[in-house]
KEKE-3310 file (N, C-alpha, C; in steps of 0.2 Angstrom, whole numbers, plus 5000, padded with zeros to 4 digits):
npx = (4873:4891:4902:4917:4935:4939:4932:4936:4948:4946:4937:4946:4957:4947:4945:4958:4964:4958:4948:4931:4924:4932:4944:4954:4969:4968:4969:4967:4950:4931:4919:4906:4888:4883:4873:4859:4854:4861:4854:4851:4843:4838:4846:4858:4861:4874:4884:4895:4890:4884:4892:4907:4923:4925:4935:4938:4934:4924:4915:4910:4904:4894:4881:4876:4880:4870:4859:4845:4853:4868:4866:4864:4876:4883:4876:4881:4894:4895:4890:4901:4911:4909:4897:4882:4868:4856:4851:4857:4850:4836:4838:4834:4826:4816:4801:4800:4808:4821:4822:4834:4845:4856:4871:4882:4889:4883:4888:4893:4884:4874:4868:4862:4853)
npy = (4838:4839:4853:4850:4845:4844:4854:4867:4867:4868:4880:4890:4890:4892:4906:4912:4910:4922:4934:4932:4944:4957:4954:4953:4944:4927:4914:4918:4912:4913:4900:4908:4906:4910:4911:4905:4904:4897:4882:4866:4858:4857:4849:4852:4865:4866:4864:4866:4878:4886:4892:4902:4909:4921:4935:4937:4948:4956:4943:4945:4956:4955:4961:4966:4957:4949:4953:4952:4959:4957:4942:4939:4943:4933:4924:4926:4925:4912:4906:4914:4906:4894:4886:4877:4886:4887:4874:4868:4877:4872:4857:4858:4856:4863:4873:4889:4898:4908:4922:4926:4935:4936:4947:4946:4951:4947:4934:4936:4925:4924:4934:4935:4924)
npz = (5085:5085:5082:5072:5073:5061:5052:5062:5056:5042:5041:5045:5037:5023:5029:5028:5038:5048:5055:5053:5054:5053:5050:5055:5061:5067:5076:5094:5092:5090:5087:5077:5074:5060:5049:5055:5072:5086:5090:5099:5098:5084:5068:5059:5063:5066:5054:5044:5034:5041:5051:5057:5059:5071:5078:5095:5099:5090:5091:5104:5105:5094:5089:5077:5066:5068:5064:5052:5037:5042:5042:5030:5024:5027:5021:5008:5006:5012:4999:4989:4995:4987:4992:4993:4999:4995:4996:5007:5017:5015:5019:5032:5046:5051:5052:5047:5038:5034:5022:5014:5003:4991:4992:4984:4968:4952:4942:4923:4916:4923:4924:4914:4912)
capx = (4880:4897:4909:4924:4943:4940:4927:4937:4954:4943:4936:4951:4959:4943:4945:4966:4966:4956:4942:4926:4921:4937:4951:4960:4971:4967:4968:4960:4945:4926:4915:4900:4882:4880:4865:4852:4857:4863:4848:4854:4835:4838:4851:4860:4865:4882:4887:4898:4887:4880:4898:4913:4925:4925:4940:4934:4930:4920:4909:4907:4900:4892:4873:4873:4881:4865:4853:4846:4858:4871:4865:4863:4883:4886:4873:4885:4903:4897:4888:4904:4915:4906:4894:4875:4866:4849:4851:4860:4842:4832:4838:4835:4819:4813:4795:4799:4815:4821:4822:4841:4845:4865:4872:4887:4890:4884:4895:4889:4882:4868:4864:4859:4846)
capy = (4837:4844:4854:4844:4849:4845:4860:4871:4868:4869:4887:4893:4889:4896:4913:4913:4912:4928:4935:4933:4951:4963:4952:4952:4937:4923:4913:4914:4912:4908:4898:4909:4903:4917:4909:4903:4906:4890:4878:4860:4855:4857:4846:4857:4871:4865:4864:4873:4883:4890:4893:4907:4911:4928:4936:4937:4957:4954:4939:4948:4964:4954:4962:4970:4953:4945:4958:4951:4961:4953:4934:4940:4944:4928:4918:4929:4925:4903:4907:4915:4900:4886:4882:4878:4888:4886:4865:4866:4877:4867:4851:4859:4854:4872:4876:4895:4900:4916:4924:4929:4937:4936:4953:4949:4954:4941:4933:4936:4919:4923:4940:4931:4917)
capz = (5081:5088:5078:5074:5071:5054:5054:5060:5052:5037:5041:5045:5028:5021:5031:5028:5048:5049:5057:5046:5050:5054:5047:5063:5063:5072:5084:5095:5088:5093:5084:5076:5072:5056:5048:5060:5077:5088:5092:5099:5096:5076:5065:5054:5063:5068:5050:5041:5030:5046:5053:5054:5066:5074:5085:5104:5101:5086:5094:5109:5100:5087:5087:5069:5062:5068:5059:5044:5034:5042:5040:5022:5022:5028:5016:5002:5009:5012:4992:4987:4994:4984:4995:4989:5005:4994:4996:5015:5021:5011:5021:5041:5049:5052:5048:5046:5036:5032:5013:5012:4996:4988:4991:4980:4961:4949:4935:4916:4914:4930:4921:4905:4913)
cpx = (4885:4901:4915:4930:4944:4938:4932:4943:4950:4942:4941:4957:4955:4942:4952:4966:4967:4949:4936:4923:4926:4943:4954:4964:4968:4969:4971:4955:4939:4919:4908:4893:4881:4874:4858:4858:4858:4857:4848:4847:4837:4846:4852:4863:4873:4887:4889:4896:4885:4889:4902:4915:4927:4931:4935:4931:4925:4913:4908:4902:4894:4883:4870:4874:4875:4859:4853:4851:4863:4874:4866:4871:4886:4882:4879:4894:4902:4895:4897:4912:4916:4901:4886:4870:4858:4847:4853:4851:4838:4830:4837:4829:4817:4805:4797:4808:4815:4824:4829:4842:4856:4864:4878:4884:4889:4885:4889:4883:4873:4863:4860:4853:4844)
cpy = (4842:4848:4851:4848:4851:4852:4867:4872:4870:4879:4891:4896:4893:4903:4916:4916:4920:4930:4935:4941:4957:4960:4951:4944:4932:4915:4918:4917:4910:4907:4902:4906:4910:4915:4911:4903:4897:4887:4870:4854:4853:4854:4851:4863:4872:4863:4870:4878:4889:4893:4898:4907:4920:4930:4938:4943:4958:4949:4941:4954:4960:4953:4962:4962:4948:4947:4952:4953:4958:4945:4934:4939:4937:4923:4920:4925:4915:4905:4909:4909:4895:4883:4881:4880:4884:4877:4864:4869:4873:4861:4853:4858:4860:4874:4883:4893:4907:4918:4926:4931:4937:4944:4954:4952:4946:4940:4935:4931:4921:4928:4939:4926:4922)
cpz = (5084:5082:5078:5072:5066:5050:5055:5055:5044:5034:5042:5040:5024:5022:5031:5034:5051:5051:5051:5046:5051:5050:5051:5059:5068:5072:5088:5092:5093:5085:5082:5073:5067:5056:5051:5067:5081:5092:5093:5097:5087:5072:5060:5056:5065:5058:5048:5037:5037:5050:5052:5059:5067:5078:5090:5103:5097:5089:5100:5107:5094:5085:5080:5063:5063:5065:5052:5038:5035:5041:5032:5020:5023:5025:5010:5001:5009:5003:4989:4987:4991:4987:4992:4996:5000:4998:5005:5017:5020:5016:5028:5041:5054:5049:5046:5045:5033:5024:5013:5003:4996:4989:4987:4972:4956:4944:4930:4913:4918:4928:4919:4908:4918)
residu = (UNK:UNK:UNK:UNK:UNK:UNK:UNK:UNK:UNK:UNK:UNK:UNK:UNK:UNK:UNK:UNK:UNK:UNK:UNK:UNK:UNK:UNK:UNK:UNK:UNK:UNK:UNK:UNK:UNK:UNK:UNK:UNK:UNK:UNK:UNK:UNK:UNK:UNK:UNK:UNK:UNK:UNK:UNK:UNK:UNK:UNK:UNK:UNK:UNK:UNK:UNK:UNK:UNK:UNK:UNK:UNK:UNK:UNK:UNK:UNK:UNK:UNK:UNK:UNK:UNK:UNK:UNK:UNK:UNK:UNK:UNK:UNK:UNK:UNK:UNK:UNK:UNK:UNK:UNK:UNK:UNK:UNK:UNK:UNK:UNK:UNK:UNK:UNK:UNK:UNK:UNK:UNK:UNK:UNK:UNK:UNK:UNK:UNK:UNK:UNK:UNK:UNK:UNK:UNK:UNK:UNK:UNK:UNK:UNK:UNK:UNK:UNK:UNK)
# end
C-alpha cells in the first residue's frame, strides 16, 4: 500500500502542520512509521494509525521515538485523535505484536468501568 495525498493532507490538519515531536512547522516534512516500523511485506503499516510527519531534524535523529516509550507516545497522540489503535493492530497480519499502554490521562467515564 502507498501513502496517498489524502494521508497526508489529513496528517497534517491532524498535527496543525507541525512536527509530531518538536512542533516545528512544517513542511517539509518526512513521513514517519511510529507504530511498527515500515515493512512492505505487511499490509497495514502504511496506514494512518501507524503514520506522523516529522521535520528532517527530528526524523533524522529519531532513535528514542522508536524505543518502546516512544511508540507508546504515538499509540497515545493516534488514541487521543479518535483513532481505535486496539481494532487497526488487531487487523495486521503479525504474529508478534507489541503490548503498548495509553500514556495519556483518562476521562471520568474510563475511571469508573
Amino acid at each position: 500500500m502507498t501513502i496517498t495525498p489524502a494521508t497526508i493532507t489529513r496528517l497534517l490538519k491532524e498535527q496543525h502542520n507541525t512536527c509530531a515531536n518538536c512542533w516545528k512547522s512544517i513542511p517539509p516534512y518526512h513521513v514517519h512509521h511510529a507504530v511498527y516500523t515500515r515493512d512492505k511485506r505487511i499490509k497495514g503499516l502504511d496506514d494512518i494509525e501507524n503514520l506522523q510527519l516529522l521535520c528532517p531534524d527530528c526524523h533524522s535523529n529519531h532513535g528514542y521515538l522508536s524505543s518502546w516509550f516512544g511508540r507508546c507516545m504515538a499509540w497515545t497522540k493516534k488514541i487521543d485523535a479518535g483513532y481505535d489503535m486496539d481494532k487497526w493492530e488487531k487487523s495486521l497480519p503479525m504474529l508478534i505484536h507489541d503490548q503498548f499502554i495509553y500514556l495519556g490521562k483518562k476521562s471520568e467515564t474510563e475511571k469508573q468501568s
